[in-house]
N, C-alpha and C positions, 0 to 999 in steps of 0.2 A: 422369335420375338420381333416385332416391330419397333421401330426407333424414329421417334420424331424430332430431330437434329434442332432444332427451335425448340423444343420441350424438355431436350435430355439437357442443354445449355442451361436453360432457367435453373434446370434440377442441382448441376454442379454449382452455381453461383447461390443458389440458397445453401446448401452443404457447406460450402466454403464460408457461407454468412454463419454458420452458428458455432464455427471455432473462433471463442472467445480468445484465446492464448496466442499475443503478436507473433511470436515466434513459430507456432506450429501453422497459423495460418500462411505463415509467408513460402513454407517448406508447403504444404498444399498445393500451394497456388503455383511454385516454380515448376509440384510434379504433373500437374496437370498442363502447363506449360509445353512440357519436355513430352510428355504422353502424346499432346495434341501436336507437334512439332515431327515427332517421329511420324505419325501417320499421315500429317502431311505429305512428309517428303516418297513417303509407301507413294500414296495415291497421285502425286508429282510424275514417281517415275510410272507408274501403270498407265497415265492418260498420255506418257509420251513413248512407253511400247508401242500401244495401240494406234497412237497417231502416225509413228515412222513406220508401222507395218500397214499401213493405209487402210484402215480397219473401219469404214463410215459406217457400216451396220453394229459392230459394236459401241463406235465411239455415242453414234446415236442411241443403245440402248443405256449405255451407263449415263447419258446427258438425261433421260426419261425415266431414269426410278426415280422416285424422290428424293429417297436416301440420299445416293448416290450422288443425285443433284446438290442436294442439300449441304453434301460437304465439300462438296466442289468447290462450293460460292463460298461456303468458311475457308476456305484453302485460296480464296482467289483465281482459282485451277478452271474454272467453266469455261467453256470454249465460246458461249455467249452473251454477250454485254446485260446488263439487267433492262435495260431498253429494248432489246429482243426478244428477253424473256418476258416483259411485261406484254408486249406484241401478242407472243403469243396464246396467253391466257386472255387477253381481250378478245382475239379471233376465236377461242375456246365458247367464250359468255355470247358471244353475237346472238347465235340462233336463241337465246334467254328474250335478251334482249329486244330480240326482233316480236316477240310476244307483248312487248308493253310499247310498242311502238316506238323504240327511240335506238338509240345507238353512242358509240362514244367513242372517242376523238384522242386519242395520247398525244398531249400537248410537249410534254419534258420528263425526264430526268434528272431532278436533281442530286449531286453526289456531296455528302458532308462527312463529316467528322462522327457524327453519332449517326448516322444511317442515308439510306437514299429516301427522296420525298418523288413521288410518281404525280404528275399531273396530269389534272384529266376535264376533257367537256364532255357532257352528258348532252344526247343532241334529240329531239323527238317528243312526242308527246310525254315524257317521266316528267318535261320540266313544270307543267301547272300542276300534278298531283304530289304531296309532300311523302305518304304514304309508297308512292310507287317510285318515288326518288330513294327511297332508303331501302327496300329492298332489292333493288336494282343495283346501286352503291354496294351495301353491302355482300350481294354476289360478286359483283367485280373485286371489293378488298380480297374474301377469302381464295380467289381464283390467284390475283397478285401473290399472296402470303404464301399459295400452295408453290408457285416456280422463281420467287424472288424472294427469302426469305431476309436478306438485307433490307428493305424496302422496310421505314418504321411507321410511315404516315403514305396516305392518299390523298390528297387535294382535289375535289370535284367542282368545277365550273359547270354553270350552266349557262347558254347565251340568255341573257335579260332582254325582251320583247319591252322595245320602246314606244309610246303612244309619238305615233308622226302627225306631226299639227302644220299642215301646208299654208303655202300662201292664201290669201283670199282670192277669189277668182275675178278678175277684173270687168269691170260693168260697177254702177250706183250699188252701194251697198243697201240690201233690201229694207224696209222702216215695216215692223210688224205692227199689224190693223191696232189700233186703237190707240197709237206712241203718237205723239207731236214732235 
C-alpha cells in the first residue's frame, strides 16, 4: 500500500473531527500524539545510525522516497532546509519550463507558525500570456508540494515591464504642418 503522509494527516484530522464526545476526543488525540511521538523518535534514531555509519547512498536514498521524505519533514529530521528542497524541485521543472520560454527565480523562504510561504519570480516569455502563467505555476506548486510538504502557499512574482518615457531629445521641438 502507498501512503501519502499529507493525505493520511488530512485523514486522521477528519476522524478526530467526528468524535463528537470531549472526552474521547481528547484520549484520540493524545493516542495519536504518543503514536506519532514513538515513531518519531524510531525514525530519529534510524537517520542517526545511518549518518554515524557514513551511509551517503542510503542517507540519500531514504532523503528520495517520498514517504520517507515526507516524514522526515513531520519529524523535523530532513537533513535538508525546505529552501533546498524547493531548489531542488525547481531544477526538476526547468527543462518544463524551458518549453514555454521562461524560467523562475526562488526569491525566499518564508517560515511561520502555520506553514512556510515559498517565493518566487517567474522570469521569460509566461509573463505576457495569463494562460501559460498558470500552467507553469501550477507545475511548479505540485513539484514544491511533492518535496516540501510544509510549504502552505506559493507566492509568484513576475518582473512588471515598465513603459520608459525618455528625455526629449534636444534641438527646437518639432511644430507639426498645419499647428501655428
Amino acid at each position: 500500500m502507498t501512503y501519502d503522509v499529507a493525505a493520511t494527516g488530512e485523514r486522521v484530522e477528519r476522524l478526530l473531527g467526528t468524535l463528537v464526545d470531549a472526552r474521547a476526543r481528547a484520549t484520540a488525540e493524545e493516542l495519536v500524539r504518543e503514536i506519532v511521538g514513538l515513531y518519531g523518535a524510531g525514525l530519529e534514531r534510524v537517520m542517526a545510525i545511518v549518518t554515524e555509519a557514513g551511509e551517503a547512498g542510503t542517507l540519500r536514498a531514504l532523503v528520495d522516497d517520498p514517504l520517507v521524505s515526507g516524514l522526515l519533514v513531520l519529524h523535523d529530521l530532513h537533513p535538508l532546509t525546505t529552501a533546498e528542497r524547493v531548489r531542488a524541485a525547481l531544477d526538476g521543472v526547468r527543462p518544463y519550463l524551458g518549453l514555454h520560454d521562461g524560467g523562475v527565480e526562488l526569491i525566499g523562504v518564508d517560515d511561520g507558525a502555520d506553514g512556510s510561504v515559498v517565493r518566487l519570480r517567474l522570469e521569460g516569455a509566461c509573463d505576457g500570456c495569463p494562460s501559460s502563467r498558470i500552467t507553469v505555476t501550477e507545475s511548479i506548486e505540485r513539484a514544491i508540494a511533492r518535496v516540501a510538504p510544509e510549504v502552505t502557499r506559493v507566492e509568484v512574482d513576475s518582473p512588471v515591464a515598465l513603459l520608459q518615457i525618455g528625455r526629449r531629445p534636444p534641438g527646437p521641438c518639432p511644430v507639426p504642418e498645419g499647428a501655428s
